[in-house]
Backbone as a chain_set.jsonl record, in Angstrom:
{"seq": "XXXXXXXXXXXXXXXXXXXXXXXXXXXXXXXXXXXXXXXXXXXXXXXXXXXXXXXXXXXXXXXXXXXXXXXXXXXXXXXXXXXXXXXXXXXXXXXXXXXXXXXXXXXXXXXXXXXXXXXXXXXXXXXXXXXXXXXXXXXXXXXXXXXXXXXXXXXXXXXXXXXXXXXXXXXXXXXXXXXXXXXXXXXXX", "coords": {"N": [[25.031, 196.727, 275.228], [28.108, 198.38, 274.121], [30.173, 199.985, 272.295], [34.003, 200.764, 272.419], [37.186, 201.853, 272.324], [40.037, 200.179, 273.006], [41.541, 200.24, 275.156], [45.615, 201.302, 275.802], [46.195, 201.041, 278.26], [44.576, 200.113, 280.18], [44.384, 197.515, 281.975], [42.805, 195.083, 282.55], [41.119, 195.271, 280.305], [42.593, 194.282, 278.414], [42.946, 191.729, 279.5], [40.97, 190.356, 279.455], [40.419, 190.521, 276.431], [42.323, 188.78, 275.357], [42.07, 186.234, 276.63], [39.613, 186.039, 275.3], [40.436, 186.119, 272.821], [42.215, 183.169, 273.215], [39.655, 181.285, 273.795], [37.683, 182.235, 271.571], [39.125, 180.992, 269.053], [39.768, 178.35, 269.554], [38.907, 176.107, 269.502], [38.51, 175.646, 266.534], [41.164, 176.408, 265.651], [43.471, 176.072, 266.996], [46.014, 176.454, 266.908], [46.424, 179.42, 266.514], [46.328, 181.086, 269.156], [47.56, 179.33, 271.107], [46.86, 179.696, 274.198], [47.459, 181.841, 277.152], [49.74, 183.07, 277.092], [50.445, 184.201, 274.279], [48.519, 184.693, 273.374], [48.143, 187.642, 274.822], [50.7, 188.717, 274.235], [49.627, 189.273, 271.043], [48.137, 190.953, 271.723], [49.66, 193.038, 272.818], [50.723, 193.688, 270.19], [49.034, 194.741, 269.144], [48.824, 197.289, 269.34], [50.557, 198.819, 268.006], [51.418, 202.025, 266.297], [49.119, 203.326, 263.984], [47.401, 201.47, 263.969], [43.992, 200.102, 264.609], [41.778, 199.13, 268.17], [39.079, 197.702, 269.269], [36.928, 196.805, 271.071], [33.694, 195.464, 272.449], [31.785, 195.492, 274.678], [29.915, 194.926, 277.718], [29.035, 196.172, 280.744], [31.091, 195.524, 282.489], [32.332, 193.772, 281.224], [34.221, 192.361, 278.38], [32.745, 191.314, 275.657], [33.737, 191.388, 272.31], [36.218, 191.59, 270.529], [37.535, 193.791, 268.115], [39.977, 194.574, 265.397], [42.066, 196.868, 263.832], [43.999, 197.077, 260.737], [45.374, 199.354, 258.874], [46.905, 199.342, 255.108], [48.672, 199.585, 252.129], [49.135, 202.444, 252.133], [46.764, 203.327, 253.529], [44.122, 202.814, 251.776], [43.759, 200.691, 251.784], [42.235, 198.306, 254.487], [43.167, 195.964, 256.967], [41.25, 193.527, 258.756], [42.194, 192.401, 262.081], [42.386, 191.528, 264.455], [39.378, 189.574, 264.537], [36.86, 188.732, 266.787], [34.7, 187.39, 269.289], [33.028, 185.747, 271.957], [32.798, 183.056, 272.968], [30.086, 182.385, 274.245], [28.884, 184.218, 273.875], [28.212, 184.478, 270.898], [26.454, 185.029, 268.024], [24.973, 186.952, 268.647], [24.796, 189.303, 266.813], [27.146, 190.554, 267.611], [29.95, 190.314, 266.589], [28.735, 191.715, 263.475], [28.433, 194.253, 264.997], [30.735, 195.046, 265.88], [32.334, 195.032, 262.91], [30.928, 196.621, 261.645], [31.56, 198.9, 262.91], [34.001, 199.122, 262.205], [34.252, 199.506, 260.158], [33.268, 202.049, 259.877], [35.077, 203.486, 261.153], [37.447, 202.544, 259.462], [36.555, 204.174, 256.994], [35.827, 206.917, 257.847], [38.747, 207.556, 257.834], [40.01, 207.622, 255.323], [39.689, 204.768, 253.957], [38.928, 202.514, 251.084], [38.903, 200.204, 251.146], [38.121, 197.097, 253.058], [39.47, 193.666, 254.259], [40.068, 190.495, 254.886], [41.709, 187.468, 256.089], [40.61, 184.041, 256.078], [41.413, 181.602, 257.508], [41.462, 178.449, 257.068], [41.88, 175.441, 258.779], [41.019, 173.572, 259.813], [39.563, 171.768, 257.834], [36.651, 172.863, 256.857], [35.868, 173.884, 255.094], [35.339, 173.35, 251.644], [37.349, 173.401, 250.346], [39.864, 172.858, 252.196], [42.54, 170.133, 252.553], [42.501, 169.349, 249.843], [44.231, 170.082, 246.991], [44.843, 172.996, 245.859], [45.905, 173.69, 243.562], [45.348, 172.263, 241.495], [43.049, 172.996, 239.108], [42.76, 175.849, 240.625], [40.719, 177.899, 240.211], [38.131, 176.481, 239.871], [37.446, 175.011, 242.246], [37.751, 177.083, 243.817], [35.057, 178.81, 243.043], [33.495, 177.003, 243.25], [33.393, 176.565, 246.274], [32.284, 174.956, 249.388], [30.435, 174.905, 252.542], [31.458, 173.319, 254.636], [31.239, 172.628, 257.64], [30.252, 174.539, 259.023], [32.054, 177.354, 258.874], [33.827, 180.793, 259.135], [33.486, 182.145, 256.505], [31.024, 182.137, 255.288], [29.613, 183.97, 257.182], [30.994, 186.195, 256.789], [30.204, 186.815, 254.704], [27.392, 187.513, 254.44], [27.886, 189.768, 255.822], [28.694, 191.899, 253.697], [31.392, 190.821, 252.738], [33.294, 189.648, 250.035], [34.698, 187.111, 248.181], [37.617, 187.11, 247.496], [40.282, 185.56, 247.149], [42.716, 183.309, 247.161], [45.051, 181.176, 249.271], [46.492, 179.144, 248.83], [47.981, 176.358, 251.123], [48.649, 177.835, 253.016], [48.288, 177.584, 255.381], [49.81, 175.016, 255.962], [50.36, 171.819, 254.296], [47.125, 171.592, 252.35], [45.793, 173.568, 253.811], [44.404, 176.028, 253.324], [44.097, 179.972, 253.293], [41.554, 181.539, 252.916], [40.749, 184.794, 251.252], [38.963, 187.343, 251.656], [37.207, 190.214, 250.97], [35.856, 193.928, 250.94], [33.885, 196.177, 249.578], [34.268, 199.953, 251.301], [31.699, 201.315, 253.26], [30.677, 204.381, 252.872], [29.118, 207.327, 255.181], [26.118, 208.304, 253.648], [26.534, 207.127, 251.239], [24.848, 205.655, 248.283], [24.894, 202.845, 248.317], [25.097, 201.975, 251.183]], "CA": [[26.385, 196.591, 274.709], [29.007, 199.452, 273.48], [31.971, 199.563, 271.55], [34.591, 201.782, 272.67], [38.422, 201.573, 272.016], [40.7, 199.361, 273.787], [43.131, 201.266, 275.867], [46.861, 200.362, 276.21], [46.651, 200.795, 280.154], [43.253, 199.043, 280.656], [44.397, 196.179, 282.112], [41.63, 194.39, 282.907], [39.887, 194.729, 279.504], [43.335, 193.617, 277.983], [43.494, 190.125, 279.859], [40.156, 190.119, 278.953], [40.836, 190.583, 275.096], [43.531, 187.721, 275.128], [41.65, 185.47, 277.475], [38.631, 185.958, 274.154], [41.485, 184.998, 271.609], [42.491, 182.148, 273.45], [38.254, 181.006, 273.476], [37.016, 182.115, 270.225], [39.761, 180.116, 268.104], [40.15, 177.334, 270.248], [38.564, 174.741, 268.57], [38.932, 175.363, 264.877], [41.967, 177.463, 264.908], [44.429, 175.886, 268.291], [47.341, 177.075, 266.966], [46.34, 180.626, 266.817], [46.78, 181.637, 270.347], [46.75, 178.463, 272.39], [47.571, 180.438, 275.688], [47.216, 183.082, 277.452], [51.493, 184.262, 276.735], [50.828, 184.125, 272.876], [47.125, 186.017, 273.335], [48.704, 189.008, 275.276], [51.339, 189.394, 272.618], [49.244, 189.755, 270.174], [46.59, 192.199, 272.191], [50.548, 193.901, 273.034], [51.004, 193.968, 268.836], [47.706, 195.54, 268.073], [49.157, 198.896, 269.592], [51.016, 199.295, 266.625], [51.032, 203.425, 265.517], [48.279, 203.404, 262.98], [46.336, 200.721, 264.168], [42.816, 200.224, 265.861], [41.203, 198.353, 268.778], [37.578, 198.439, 269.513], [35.895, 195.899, 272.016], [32.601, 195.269, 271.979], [31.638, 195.396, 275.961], [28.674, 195.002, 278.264], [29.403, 196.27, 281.806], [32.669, 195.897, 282.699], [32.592, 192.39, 280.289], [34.777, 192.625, 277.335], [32.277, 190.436, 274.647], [34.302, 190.802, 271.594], [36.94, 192.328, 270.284], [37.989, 193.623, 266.665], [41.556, 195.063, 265.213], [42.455, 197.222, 262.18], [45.546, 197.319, 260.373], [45.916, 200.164, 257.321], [47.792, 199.404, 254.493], [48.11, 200.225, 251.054], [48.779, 203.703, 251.818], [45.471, 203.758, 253.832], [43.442, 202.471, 251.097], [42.934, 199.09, 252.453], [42.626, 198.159, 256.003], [42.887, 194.389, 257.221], [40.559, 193.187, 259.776], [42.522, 191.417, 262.723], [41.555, 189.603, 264.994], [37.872, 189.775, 264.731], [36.856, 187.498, 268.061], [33.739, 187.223, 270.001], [33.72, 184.982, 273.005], [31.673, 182.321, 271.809], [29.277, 182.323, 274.776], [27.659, 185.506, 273.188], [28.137, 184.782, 269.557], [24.883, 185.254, 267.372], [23.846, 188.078, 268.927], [25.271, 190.628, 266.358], [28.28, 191.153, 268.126], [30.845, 190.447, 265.262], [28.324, 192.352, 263.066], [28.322, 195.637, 265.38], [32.353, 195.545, 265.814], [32.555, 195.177, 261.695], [30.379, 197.824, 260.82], [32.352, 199.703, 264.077], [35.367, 199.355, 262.176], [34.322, 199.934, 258.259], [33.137, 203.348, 259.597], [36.408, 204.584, 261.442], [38.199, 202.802, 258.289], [36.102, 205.337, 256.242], [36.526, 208.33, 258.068], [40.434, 207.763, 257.188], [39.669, 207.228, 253.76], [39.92, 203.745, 253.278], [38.063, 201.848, 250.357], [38.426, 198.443, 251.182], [38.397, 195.709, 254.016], [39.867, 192.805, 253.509], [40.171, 189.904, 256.115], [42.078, 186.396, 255.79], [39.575, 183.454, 257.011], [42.356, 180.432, 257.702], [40.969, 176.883, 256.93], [43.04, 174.432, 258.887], [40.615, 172.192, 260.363], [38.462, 171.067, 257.44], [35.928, 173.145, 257.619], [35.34, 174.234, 253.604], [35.682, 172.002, 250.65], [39.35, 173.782, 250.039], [40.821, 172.15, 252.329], [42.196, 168.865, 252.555], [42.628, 169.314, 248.155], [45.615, 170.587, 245.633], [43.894, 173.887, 244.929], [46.594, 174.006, 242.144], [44.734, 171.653, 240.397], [41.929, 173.929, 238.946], [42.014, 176.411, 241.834], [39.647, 178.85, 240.401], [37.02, 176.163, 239.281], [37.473, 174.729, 243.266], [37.114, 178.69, 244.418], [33.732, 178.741, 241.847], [31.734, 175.861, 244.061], [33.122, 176.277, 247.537], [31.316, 174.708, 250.164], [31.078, 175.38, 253.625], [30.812, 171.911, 255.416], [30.886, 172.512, 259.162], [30.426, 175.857, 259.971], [33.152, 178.249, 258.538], [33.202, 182.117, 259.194], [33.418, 183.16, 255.287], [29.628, 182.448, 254.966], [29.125, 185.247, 258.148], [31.411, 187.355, 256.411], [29.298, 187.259, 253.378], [26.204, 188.204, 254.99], [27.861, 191.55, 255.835], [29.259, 192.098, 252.742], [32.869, 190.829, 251.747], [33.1, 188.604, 248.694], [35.718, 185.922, 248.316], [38.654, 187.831, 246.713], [41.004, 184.694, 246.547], [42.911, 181.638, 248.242], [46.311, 181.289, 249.744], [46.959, 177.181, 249.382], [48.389, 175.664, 251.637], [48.971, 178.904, 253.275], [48.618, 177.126, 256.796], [50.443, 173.531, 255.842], [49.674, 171.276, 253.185], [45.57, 171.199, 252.279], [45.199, 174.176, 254.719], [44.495, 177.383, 252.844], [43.921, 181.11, 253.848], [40.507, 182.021, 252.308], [41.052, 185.915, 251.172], [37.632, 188.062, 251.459], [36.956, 191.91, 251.279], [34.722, 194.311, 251.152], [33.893, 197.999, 249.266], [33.985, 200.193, 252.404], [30.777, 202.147, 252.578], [30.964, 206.181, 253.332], [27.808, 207.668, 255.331], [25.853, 208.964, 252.675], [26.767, 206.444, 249.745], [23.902, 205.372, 247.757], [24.682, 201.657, 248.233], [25.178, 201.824, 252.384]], "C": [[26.775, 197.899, 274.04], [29.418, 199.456, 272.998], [32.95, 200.629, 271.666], [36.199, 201.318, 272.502], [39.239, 200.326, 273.347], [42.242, 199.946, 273.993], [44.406, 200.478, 276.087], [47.144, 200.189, 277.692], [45.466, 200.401, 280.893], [43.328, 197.578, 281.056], [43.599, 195.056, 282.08], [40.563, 193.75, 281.601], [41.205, 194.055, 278.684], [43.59, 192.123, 277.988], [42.233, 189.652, 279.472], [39.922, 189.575, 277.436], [41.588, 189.252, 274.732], [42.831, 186.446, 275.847], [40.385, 184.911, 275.75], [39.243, 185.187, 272.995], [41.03, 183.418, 271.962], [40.42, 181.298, 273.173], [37.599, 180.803, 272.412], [37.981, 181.184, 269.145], [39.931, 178.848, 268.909], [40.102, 176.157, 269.441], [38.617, 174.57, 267.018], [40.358, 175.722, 264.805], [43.237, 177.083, 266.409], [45.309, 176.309, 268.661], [47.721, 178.405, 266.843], [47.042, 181.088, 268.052], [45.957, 180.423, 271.325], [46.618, 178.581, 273.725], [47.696, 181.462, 276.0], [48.723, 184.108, 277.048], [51.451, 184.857, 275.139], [49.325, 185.73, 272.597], [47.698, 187.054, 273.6], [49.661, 189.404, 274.377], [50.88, 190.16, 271.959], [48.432, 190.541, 270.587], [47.961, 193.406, 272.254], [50.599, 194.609, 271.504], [49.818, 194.93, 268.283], [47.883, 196.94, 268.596], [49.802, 199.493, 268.982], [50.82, 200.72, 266.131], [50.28, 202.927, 264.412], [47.041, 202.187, 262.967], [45.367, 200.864, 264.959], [42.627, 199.0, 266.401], [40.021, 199.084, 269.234], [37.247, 196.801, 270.116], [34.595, 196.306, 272.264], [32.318, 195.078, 274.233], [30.13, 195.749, 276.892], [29.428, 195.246, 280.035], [30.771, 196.64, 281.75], [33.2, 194.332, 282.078], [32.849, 192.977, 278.753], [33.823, 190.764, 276.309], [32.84, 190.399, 273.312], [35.51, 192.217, 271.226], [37.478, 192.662, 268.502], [39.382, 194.598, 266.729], [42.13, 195.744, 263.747], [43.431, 197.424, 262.241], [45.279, 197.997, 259.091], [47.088, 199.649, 256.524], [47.313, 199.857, 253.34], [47.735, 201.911, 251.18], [47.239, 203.714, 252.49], [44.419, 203.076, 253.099], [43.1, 201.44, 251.361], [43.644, 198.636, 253.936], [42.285, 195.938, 256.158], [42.318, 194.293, 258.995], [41.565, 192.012, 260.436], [42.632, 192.361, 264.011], [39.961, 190.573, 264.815], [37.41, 188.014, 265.782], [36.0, 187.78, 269.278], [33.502, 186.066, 270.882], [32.341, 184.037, 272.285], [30.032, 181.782, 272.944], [28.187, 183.385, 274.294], [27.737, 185.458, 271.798], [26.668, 184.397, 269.601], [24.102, 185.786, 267.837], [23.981, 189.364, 268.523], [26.812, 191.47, 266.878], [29.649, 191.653, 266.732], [30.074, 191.423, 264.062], [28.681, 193.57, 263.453], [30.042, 196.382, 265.11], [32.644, 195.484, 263.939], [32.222, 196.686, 260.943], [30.975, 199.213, 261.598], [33.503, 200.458, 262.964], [35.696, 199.99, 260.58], [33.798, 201.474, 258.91], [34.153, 204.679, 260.24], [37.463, 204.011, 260.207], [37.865, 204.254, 257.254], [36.375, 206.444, 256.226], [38.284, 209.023, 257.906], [40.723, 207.36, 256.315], [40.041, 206.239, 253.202], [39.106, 203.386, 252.391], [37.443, 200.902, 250.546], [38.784, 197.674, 252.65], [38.943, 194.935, 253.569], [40.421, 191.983, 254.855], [40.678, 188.388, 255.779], [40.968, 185.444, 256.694], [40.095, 181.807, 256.965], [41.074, 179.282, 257.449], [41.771, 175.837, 257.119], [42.298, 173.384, 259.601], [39.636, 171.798, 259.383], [37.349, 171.455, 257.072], [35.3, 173.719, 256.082], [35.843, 173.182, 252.632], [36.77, 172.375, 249.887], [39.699, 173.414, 250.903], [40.943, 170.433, 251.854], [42.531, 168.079, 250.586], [44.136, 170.098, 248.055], [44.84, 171.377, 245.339], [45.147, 174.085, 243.764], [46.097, 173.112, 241.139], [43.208, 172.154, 240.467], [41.14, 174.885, 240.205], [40.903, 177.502, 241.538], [38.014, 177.977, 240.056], [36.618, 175.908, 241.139], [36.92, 175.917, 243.87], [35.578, 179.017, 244.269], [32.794, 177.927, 242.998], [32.432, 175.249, 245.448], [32.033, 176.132, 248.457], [31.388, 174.773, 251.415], [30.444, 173.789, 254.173], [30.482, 171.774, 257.038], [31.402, 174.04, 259.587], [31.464, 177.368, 259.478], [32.805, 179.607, 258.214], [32.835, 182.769, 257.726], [31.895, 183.027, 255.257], [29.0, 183.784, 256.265], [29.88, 186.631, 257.364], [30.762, 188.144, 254.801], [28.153, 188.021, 253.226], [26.882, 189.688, 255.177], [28.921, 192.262, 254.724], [30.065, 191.612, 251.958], [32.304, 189.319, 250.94], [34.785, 187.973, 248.849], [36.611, 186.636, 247.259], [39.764, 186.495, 246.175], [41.446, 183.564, 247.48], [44.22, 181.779, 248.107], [46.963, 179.825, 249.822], [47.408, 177.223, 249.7], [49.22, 176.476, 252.488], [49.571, 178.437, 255.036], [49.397, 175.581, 256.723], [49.781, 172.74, 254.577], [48.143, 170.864, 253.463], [45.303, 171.907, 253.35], [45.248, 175.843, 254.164], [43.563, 178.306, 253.624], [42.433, 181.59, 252.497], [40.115, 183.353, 252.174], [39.323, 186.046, 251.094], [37.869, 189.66, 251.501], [35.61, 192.456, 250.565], [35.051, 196.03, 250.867], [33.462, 198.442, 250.677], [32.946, 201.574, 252.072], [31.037, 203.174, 253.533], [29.342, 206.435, 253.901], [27.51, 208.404, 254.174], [25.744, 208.338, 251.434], [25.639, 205.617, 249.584], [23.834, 204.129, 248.342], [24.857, 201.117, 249.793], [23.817, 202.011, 253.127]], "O": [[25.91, 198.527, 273.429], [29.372, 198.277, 272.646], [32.718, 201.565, 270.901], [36.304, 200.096, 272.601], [38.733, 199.887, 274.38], [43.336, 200.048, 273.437], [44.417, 199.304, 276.456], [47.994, 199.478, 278.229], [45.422, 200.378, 282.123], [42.608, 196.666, 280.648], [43.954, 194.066, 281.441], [39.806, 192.782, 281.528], [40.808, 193.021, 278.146], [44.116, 191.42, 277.126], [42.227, 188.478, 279.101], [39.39, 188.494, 277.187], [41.297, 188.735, 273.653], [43.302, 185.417, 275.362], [40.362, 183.783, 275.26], [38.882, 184.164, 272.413], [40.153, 182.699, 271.484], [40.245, 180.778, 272.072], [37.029, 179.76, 272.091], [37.29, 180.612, 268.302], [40.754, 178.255, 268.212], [40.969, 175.472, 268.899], [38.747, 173.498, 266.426], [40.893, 175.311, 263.776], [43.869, 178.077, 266.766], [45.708, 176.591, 269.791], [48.889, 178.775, 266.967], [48.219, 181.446, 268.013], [44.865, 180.328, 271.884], [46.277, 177.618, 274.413], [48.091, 182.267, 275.157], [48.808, 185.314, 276.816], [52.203, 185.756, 274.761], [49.218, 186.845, 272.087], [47.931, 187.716, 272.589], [49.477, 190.432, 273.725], [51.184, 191.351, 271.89], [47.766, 191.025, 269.672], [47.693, 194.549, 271.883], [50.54, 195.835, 271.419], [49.774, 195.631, 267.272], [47.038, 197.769, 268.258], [49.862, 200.711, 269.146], [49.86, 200.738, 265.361], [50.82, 202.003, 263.804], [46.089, 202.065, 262.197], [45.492, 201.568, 265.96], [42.952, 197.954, 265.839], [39.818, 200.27, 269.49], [37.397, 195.793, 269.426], [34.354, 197.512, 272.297], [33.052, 194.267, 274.798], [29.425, 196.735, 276.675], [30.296, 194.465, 280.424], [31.393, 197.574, 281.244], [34.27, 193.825, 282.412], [32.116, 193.716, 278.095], [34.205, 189.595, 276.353], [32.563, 189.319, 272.792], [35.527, 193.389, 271.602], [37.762, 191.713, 267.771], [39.79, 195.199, 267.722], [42.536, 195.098, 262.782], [44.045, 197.837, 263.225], [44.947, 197.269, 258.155], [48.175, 199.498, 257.083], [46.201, 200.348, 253.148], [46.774, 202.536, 250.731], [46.43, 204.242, 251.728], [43.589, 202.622, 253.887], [41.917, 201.168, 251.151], [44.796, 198.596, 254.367], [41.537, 195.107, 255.643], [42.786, 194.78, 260.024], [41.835, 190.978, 259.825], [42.894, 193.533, 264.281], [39.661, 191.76, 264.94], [37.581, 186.816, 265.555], [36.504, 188.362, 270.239], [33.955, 185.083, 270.296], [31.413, 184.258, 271.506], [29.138, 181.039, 272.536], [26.959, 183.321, 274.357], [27.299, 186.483, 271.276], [25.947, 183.854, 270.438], [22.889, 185.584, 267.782], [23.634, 190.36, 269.158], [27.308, 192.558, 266.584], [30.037, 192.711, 266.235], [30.954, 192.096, 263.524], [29.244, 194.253, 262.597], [30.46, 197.415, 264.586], [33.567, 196.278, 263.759], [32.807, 197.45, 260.176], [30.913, 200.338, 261.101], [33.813, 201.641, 262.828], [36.645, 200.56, 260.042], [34.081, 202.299, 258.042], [34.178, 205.901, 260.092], [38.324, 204.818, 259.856], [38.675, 205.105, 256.887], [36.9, 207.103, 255.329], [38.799, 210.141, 257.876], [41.727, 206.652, 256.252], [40.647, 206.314, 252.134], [38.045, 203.943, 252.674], [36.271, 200.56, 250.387], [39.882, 197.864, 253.173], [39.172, 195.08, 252.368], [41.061, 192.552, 255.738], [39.872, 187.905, 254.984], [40.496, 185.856, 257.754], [39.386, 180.911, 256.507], [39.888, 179.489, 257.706], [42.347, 175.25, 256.203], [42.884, 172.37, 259.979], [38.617, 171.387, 259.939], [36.624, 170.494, 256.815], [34.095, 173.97, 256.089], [36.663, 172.305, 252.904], [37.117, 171.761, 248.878], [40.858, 173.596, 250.532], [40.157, 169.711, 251.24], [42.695, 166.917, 250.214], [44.867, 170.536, 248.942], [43.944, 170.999, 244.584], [44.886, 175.042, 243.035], [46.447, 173.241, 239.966], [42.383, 171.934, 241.354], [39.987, 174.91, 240.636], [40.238, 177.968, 242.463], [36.952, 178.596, 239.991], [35.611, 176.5, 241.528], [35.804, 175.904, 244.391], [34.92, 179.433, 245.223], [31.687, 178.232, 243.441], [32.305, 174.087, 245.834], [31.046, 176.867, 248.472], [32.565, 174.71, 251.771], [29.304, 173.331, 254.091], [29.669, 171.0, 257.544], [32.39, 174.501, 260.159], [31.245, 178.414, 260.088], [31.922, 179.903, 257.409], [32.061, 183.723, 257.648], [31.409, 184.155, 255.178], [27.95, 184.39, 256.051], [29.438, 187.78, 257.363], [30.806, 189.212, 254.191], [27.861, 188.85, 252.364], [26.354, 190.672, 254.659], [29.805, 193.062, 255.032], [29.922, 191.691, 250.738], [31.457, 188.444, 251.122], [35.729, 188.401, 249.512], [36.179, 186.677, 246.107], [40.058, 186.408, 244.982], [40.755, 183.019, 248.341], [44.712, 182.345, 247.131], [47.761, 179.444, 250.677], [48.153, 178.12, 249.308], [50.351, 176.087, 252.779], [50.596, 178.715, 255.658], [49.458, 175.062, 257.837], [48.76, 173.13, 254.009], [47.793, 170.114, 254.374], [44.594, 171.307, 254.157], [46.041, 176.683, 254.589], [42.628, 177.945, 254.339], [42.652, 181.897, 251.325], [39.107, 183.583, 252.843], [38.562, 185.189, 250.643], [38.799, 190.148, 252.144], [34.717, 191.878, 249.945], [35.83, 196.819, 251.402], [32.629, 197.803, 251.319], [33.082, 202.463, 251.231], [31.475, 203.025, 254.673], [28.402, 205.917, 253.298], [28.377, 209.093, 253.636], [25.009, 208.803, 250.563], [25.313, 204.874, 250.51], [22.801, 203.963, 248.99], [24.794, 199.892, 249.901], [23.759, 201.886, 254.35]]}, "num_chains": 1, "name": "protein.A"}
């Protein structure tokens, strides 16, 4: 496996890219990109001046794909889409494209990551609640009940920055995470 950019006239790894959307969210996340018209959009949107794409590819098989967006003046970049086809997850893929993407954030002097991690099917012990009733004690002793990416995103660093209630509909919050972006060379990388 490689990781090399994701060209705007690569067709092939494009329908690929959108075809991965549609796959990797399917089942927790439906209303993401339930279709291939909504996927290509958004693979069209990630060509954005100042943004990156980096796919994760074996052969001429597009295995995952990740997406940076700068803001904050550069200083903080948001991870989207991060999306590995789920026939090859847990084999480091989402790992390789993360650490892909914290080290071309770096080289354009960002600090921080920072990645939203939706909760609309259930899937942490924020949803489904009123985080306005004691949302930071609720934040304090989240639990992950079936599966939910913030515990992968923990393993490679980001920490739970905050919560977005009801961000996706009532009892469906946006679970904020980020992450100090490490520089080659820095003591703690």
């Amino acid at each position: 496996m490689h990781i090399i950019d994701l060209q705007p006239d690569d067709w092939d790894a494009i329908h690929q890219a959108a075809a991965l959307l549609v796959a990797a969210f399917r089942e927790h996340w439906p209303t993401a990109w339930p279709d291939m018209r909504s996927a290509l959009r958004e693979v069209r949107e990630s060509f954005a001046e100042g943004r990156v794409n980096r796919i994760a590819v074996e052969g001429d098989v597009v295995l995952g794909w990740i997406g940076g967006i700068p803001g904050y003046g550069g200083n903080v970049w948001e991870v989207h889409p991060l999306a590995v086809h789920p026939d090859h997850q847990r084999r480091g893929i989402g790992r390789a494209l993360l650490a892909d993407l914290e080290a071309l954030a770096a080289e354009r002097g960002a600090l921080t990551l920072w990645v939203g991690t939706d909760d609309e099917d259930g899937m942490t012990s924020l949803a489904g609640v009123d985080l306005y009733d004691n949302l930071l004690g609720r934040l304090a002793t989240i639990r992950n009940l079936r599966g939910h990416p913030y515990e992968f995103y923990q393993k490679v660093g980001f920490v739970i920055a905050g919560v977005v209630p009801d961000a996706n509909g009532p009892g469906k919050p946006d679970i904020l995470m980020a992450k100090r972006v490490q520089r080659r060379g820095d003591a703690n990388s």
